[in-house]
GUNUKE-824095 format. One record per atom (N, C-alpha, C, O, CB): x, y, z. Coordinates in pm, whole numbers, padded with zeros to 5 digits, always signed. Each point is the difference from the previous one (the first is absolute). Glycine has a CB too. Example, Ala and Ser with C-alpha at 12.3 -4.5 7.8 and 13.67 -1.06 7.14 Angstrom:
+01319-00569+00780-00089+00119+00000+00090+00120+00000+00104-00002+00066-00293-00115+00059+00154+00222-00197+00082+00119+00006-00077+00109+00073+00051+00111+00017+00067-00174-00232
END
This chain:
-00773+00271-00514-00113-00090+00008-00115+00074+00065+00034+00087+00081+00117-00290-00068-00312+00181-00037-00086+00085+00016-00059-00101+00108+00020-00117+00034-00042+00273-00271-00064-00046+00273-00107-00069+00143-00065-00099-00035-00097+00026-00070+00040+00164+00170+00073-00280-00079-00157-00166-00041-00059+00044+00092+00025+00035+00115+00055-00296-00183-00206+00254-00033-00109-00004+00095-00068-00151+00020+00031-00089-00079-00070+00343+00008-00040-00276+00164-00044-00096+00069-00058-00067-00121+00021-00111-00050-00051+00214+00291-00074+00029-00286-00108-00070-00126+00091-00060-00099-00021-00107-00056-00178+00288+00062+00323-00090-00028+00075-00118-00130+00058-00084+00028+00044-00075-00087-00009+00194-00033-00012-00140+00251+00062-00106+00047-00063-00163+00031+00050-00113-00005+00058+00333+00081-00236-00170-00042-00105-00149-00041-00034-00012-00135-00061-00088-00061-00060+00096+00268+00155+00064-00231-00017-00092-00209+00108-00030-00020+00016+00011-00121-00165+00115-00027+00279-00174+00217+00071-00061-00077-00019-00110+00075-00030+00005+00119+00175+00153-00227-00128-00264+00044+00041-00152-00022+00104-00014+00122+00061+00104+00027-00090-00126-00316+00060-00101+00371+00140-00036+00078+00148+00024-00073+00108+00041+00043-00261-00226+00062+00105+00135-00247+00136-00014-00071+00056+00202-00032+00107+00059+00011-00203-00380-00167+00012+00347+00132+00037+00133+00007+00032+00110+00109+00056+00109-00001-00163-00180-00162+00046-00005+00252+00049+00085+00153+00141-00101-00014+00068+00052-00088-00342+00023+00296+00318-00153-00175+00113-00062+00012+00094+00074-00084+00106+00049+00040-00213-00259+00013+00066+00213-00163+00078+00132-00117+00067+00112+00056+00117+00027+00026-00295-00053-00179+00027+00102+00168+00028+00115+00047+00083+00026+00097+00083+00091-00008-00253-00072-00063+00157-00107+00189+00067-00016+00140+00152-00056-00031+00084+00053+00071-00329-00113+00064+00287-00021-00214+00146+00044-00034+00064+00106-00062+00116+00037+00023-00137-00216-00020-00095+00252-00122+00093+00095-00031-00025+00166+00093+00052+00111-00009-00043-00266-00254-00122+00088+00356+00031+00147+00148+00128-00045+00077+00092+00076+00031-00376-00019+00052+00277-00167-00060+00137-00048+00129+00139+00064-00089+00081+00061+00069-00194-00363+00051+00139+00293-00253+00113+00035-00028-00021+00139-00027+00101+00019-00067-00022-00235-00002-00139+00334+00073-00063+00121-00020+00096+00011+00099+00111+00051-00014-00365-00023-00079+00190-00094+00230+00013+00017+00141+00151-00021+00044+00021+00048+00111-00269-00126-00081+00323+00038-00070+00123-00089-00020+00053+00108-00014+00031+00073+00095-00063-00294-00190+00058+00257-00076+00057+00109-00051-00005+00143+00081+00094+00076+00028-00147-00209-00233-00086+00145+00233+00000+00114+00096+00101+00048+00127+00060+00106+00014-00272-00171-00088+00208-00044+00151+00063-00037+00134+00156+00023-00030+00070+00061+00080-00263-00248+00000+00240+00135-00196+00102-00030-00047+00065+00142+00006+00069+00047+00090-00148-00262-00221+00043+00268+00021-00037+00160-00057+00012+00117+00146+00073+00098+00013-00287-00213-00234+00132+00068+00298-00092+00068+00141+00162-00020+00139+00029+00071+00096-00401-00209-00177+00442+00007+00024+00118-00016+00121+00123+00078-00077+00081+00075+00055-00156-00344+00068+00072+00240-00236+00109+00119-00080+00063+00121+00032+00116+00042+00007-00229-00112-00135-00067+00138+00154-00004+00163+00002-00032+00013-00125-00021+00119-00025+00187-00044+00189-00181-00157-00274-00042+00045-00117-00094+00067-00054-00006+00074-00098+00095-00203+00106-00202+00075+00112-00182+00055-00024-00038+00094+00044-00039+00033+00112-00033-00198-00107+00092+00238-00151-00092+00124+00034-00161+00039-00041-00088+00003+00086+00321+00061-00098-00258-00035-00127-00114-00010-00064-00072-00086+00077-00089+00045+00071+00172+00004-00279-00058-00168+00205-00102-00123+00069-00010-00082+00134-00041-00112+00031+00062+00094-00238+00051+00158+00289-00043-00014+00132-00121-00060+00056-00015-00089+00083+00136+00252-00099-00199-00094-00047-00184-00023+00027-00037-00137+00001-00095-00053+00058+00026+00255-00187+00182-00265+00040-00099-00159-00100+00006-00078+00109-00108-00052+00028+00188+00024-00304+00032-00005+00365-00005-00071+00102-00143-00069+00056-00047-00111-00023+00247+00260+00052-00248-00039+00052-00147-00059+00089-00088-00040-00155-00039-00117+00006+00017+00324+00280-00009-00151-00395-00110-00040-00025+00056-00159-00093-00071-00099-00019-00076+00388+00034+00216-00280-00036+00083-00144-00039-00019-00154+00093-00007-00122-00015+00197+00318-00059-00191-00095+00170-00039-00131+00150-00141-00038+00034-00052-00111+00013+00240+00210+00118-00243+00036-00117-00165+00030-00027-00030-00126-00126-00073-00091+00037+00068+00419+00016+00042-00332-00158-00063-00062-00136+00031-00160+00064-00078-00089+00034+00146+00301-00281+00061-00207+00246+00027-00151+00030-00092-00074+00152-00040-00117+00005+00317+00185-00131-00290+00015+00212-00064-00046+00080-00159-00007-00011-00067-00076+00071+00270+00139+00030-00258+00026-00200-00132-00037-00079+00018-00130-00072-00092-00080+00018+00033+00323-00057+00167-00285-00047-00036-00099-00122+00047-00141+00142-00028-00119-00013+00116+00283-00333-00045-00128+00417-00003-00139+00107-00169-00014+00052-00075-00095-00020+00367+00142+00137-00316+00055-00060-00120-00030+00056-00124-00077-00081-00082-00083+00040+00165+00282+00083-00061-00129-00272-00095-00083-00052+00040-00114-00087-00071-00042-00092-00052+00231+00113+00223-00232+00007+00070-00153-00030-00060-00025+00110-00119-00027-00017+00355+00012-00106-00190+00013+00259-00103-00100+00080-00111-00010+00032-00047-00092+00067+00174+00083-00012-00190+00108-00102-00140-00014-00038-00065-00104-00106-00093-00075-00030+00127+00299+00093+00049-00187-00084-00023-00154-00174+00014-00106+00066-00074-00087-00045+00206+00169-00181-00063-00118+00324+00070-00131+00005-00114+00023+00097-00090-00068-00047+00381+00001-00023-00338+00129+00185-00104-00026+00089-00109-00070-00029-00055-00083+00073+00123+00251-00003-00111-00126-00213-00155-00049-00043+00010-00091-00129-00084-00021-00087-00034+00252+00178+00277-00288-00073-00035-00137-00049+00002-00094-00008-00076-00057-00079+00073+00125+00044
END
């Protein structure tokens, strides 16, 4: 999964951050999963920015909900 950026992240819609934000949590899931194994190698890295994204597409969910 690639870096969101902020800017693409206010053009989406609620319904699509909600989207997105389940299919990062199970990214995140699988990872951990993978990551307690010993399995993860290649995608050591994905961890933080996986958390990074999801904790962007929260912030601007409550931003939405702030101003309305």
């Amino acid at each position: 999964m690639a870096h969101l950026k902020n800017k693409t992240i206010k053009e989406f819609n609620e319904k699509d951050l909600q989207d997105r934000l389940s299919q990062l949590r199970t990214d995140l899931a699988k990872l951990r999963i993978e990551s307690s194994k010993g399995t993860l190698r290649k995608e050591s890295g994905n961890l933080r920015p996986v958390r990074k994204n999801i904790a962007r597409i929260l912030t601007r969910i409550n931003e939405l909900k702030k101003n309305d």
